[in-house]
ZAMARGU-4260 file (C-alpha; in steps of 0.2 Angstrom, whole numbers, plus 5000, padded with zeros to 4 digits):
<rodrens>
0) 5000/5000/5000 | 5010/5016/4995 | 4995/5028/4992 | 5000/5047/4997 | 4984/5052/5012
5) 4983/5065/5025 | 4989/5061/5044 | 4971/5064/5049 | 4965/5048/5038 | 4979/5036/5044
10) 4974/5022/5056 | 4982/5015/5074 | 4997/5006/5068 | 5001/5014/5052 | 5015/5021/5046
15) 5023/5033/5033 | 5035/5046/5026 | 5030/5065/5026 | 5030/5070/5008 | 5022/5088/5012
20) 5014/5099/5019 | 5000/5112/5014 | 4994/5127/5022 | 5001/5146/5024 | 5019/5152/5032
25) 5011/5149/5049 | 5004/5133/5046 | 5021/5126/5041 | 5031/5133/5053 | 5021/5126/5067
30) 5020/5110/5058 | 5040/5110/5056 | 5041/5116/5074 | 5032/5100/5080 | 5045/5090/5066
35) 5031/5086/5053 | 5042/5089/5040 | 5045/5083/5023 | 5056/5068/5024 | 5049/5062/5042
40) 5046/5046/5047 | 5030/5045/5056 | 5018/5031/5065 | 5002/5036/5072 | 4996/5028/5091
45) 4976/5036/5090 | 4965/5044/5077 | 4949/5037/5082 | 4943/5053/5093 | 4951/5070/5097
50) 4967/5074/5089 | 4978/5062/5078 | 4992/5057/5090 | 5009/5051/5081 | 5026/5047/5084
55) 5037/5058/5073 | 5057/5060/5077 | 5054/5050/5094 | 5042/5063/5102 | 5024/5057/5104
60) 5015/5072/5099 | 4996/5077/5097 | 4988/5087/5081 | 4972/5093/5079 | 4962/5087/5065
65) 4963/5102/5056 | 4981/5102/5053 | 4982/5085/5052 | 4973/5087/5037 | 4986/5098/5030
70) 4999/5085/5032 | 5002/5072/5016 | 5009/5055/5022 | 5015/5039/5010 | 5011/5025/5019
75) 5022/5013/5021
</rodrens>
């Protein structure tokens, strides 16, 4: 499976490579600032309620669904 999907549609368990990253300056750069970057590996722990919560860089980190939206992953 190697289909290119936002963050905010992967399931518990599924894993990926950022390939980019949509939205204004700000967007990205707070993206970037919590390492959701092109290029990074990423492996999401909950998606079924609330915020997408991943593993990216070896920090466990919450997005909202808005942004995750905004974040294209090939899965893996």
């Amino acid at each position: 499976m190697n289909d290119i999907i936002p963050l905010a549609l992967m399931r518990p368990g599924q894993e990926g490579v950022v390939v980019r990253v949509e939205g204004g300056f700000g967007v990205v750069r707070r993206l970037a600032e919590l390492g959701l970057v092109p290029g990074a590996r990423v492996k999401v722990e909950s998606s079924y309620w609330g915020p997408v919560v991943v593993w990216v860089s070896g920090f466990r980190i919450a997005v909202g669904r808005g942004l995750a939206r905004r974040v294209w992953v090939k899965v893996s």
